[in-house]
N, CA, C and O atoms as a GROMACS GRO file, in nm:
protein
  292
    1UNK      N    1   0.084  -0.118   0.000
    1UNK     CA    2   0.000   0.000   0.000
    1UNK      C    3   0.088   0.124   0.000
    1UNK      O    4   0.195   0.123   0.061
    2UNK      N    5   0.050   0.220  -0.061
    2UNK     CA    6   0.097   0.314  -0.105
    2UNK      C    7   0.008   0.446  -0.027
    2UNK      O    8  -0.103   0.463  -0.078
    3UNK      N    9   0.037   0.526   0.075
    3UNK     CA   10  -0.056   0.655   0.122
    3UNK      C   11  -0.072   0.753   0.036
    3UNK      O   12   0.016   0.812  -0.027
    4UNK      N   13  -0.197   0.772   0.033
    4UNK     CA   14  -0.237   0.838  -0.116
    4UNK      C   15  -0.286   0.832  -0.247
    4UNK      O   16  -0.349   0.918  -0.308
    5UNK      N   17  -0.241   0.699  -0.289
    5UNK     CA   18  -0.241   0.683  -0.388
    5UNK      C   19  -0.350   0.550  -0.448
    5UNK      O   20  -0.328   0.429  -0.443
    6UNK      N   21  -0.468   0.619  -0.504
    6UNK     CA   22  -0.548   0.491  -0.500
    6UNK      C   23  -0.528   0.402  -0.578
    6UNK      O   24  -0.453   0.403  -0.675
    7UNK      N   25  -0.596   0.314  -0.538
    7UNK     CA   26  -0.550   0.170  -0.590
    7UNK      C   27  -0.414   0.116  -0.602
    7UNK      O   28  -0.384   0.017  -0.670
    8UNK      N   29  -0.341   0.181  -0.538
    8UNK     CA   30  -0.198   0.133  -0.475
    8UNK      C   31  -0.237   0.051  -0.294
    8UNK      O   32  -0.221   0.095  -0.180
    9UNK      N   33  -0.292  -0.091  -0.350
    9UNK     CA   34  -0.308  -0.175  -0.259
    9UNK      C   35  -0.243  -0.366  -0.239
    9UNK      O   36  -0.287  -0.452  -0.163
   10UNK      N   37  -0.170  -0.372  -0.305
   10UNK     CA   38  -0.078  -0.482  -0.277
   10UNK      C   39  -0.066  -0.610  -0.222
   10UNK      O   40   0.032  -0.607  -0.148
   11UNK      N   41  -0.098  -0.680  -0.223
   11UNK     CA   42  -0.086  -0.813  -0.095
   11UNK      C   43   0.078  -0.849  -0.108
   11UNK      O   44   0.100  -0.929  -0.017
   12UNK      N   45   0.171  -0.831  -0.163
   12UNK     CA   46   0.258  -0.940  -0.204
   12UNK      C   47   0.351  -0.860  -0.051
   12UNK      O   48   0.354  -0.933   0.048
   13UNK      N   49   0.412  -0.736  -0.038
   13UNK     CA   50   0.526  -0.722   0.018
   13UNK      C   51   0.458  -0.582   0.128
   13UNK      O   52   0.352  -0.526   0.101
   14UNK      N   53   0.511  -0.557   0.203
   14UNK     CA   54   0.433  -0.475   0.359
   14UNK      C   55   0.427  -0.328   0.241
   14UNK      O   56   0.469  -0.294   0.130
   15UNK      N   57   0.333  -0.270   0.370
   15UNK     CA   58   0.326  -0.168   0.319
   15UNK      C   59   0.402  -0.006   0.309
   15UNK      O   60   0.465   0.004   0.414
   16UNK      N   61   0.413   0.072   0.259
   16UNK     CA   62   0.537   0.185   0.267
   16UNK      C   63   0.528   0.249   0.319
   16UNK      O   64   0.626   0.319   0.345
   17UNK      N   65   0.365   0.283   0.393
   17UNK     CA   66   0.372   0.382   0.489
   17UNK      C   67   0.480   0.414   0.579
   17UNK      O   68   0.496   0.308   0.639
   18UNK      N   69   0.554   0.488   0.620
   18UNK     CA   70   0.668   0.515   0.696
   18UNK      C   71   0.804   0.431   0.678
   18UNK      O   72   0.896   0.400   0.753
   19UNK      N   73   0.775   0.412   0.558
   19UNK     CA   74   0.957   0.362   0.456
   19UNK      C   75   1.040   0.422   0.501
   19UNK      O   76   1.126   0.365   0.569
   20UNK      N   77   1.044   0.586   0.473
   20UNK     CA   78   1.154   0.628   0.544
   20UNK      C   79   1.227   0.607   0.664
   20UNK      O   80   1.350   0.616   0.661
   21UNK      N   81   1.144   0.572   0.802
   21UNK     CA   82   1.151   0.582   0.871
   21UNK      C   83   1.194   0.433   0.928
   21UNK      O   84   1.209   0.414   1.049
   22UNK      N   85   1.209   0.354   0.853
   22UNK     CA   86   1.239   0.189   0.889
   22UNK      C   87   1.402   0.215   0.830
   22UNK      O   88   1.449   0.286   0.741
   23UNK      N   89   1.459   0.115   0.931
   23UNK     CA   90   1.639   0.112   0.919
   23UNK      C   91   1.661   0.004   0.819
   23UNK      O   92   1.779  -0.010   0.790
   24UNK      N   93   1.583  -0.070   0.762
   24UNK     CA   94   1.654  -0.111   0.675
   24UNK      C   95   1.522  -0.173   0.551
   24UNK      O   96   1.409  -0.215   0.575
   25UNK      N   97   1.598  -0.155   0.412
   25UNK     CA   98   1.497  -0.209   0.314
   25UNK      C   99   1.529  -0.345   0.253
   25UNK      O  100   1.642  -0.387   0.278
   26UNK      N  101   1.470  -0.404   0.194
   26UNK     CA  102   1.521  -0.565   0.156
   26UNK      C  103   1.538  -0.636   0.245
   26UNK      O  104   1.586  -0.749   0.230
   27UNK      N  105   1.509  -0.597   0.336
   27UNK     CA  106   1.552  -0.714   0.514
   27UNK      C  107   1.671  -0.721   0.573
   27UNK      O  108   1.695  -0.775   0.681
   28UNK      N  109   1.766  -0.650   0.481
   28UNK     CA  110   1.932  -0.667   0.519
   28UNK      C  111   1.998  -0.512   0.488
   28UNK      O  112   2.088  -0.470   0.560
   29UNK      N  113   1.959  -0.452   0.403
   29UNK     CA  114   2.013  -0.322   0.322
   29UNK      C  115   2.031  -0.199   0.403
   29UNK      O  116   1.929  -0.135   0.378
   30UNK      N  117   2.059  -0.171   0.435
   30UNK     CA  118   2.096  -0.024   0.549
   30UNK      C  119   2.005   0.070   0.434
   30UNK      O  120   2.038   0.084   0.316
   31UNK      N  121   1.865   0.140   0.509
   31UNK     CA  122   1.798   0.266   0.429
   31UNK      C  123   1.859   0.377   0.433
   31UNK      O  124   1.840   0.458   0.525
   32UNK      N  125   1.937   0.396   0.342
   32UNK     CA  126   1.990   0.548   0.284
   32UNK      C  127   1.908   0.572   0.136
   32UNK      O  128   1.824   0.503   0.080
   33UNK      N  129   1.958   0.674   0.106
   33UNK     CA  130   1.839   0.747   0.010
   33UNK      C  131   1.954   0.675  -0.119
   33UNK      O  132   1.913   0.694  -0.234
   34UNK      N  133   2.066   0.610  -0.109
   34UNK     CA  134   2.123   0.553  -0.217
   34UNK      C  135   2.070   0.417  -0.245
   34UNK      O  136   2.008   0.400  -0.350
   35UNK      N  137   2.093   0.294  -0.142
   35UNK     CA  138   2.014   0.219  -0.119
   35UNK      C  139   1.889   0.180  -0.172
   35UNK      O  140   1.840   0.096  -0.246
   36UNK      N  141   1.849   0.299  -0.085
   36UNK     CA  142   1.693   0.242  -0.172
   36UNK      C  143   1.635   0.317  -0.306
   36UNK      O  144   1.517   0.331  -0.339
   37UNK      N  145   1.732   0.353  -0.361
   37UNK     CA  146   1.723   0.399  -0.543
   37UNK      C  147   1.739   0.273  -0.572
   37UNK      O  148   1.650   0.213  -0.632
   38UNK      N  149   1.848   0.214  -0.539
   38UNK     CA  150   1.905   0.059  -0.565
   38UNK      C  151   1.828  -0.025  -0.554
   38UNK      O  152   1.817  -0.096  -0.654
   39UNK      N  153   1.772  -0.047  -0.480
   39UNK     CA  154   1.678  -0.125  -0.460
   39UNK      C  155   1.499  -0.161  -0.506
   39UNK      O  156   1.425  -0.258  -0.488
   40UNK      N  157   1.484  -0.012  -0.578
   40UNK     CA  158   1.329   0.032  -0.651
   40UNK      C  159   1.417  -0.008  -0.808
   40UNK      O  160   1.372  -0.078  -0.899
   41UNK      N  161   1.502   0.036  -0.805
   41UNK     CA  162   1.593   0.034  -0.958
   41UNK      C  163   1.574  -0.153  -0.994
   41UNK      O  164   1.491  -0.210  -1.064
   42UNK      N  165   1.693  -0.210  -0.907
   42UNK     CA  166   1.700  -0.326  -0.924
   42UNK      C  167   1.725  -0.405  -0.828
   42UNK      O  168   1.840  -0.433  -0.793
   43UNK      N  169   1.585  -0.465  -0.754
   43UNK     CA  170   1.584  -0.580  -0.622
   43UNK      C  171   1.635  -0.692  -0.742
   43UNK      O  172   1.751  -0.651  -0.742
   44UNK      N  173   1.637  -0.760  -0.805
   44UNK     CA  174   1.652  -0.897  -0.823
   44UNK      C  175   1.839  -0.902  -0.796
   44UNK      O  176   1.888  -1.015  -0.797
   45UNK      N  177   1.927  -0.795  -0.774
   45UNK     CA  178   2.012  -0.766  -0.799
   45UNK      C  179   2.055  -0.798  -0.648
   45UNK      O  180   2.124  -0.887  -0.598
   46UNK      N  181   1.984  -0.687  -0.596
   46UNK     CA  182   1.951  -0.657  -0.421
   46UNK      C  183   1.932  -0.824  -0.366
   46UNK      O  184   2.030  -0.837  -0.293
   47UNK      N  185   1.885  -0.907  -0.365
   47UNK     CA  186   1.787  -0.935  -0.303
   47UNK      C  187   1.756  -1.096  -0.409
   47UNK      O  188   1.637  -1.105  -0.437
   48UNK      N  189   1.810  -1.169  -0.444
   48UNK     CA  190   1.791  -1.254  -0.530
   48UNK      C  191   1.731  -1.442  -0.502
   48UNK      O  192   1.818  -1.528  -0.487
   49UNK      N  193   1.634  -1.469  -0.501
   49UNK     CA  194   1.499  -1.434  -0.560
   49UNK      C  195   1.403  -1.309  -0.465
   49UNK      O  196   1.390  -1.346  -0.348
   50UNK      N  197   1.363  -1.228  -0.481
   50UNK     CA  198   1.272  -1.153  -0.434
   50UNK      C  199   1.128  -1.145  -0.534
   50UNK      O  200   1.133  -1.162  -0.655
   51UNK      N  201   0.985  -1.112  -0.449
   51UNK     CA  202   0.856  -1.098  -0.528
   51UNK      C  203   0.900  -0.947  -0.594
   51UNK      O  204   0.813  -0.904  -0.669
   52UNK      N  205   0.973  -0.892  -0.585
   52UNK     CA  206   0.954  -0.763  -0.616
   52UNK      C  207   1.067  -0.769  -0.733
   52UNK      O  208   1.186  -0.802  -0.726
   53UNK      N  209   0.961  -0.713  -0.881
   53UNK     CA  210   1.031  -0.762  -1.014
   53UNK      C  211   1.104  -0.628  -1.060
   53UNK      O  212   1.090  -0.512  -1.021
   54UNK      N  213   1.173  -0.676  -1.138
   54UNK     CA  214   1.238  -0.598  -1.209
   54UNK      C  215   1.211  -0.509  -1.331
   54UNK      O  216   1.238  -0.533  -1.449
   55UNK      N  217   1.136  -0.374  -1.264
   55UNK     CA  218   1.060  -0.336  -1.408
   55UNK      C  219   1.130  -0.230  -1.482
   55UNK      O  220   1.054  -0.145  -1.528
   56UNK      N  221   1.260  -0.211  -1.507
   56UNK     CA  222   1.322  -0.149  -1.620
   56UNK      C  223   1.359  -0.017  -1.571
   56UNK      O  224   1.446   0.045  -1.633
   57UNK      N  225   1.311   0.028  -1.478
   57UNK     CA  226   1.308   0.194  -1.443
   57UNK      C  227   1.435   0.250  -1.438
   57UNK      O  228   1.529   0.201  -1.376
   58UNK      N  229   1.439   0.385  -1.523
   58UNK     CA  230   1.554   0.432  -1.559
   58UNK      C  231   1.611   0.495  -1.436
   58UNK      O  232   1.550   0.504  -1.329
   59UNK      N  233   1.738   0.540  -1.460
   59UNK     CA  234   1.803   0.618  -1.337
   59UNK      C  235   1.710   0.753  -1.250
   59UNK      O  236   1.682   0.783  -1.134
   60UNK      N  237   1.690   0.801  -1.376
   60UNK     CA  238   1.593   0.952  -1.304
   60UNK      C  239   1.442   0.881  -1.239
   60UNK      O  240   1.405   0.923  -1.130
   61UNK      N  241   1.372   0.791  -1.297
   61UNK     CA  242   1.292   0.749  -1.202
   61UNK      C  243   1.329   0.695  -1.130
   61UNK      O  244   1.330   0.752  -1.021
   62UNK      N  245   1.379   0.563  -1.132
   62UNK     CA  246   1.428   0.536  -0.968
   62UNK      C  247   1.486   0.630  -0.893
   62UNK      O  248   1.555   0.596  -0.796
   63UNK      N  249   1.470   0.754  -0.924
   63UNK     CA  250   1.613   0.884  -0.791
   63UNK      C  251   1.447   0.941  -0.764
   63UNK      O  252   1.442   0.995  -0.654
   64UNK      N  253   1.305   0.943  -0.841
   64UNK     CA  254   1.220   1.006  -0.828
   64UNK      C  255   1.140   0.921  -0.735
   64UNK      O  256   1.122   0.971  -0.624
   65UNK      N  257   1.089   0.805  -0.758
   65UNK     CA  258   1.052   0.760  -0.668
   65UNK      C  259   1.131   0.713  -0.528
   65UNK      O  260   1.059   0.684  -0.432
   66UNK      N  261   1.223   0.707  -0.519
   66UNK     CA  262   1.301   0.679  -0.382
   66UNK      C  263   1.346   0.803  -0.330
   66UNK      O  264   1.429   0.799  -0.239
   67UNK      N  265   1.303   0.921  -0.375
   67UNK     CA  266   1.305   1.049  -0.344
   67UNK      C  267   1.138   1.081  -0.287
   67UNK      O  268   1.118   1.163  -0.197
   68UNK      N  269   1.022   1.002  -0.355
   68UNK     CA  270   0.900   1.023  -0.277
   68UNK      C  271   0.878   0.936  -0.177
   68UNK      O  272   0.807   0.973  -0.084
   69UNK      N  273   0.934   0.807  -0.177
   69UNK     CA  274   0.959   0.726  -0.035
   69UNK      C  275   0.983   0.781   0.055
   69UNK      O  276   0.912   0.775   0.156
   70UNK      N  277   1.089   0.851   0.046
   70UNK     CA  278   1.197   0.922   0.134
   70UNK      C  279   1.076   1.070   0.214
   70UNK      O  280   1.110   1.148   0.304
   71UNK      N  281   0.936   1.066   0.142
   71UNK     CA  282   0.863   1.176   0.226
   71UNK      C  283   0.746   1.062   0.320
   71UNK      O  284   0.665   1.114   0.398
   72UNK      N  285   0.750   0.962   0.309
   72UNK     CA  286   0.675   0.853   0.371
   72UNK      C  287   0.797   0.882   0.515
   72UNK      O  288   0.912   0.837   0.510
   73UNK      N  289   0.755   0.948   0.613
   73UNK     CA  290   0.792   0.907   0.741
   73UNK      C  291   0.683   0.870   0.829
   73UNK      O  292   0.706   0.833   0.944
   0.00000   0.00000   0.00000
């Protein structure tokens, strides 16, 4: 689940409400705002097998969305 954003409702992986604010992403990854570009960019990389796929996202979006995570406290 996603705050805000409808139909951003999910079963597969928790929800992001207060992402920022959790110490670590992927279960192991220390949350810095580098990190978790890395990790929206490319979990299968992160994190191998993970539910969370690999959907192509270029550099400037992954810095955009792990830049709106980063207002989820």
């Amino acid at each position: 689940m996603v705050p805000g954003i409808p139909g951003a409702k999910g079963l597969v992986g928790p929800p992001l409400d207060h992402i920022a604010s959790r110490a670590y992403v992927a279960g192991t990854l220390r949350n810095t705002p580098d990190n978790l570009r890395a990790w929206v960019q490319h979990p299968q990389r992160i994190h191998h097998p993970s539910a969370m796929p690999e959907m192509g996202m270029s550099d400037q979006d992954a810095r955009d969305v792990s830049a709106y995570l980063y207002t989820l406290r």
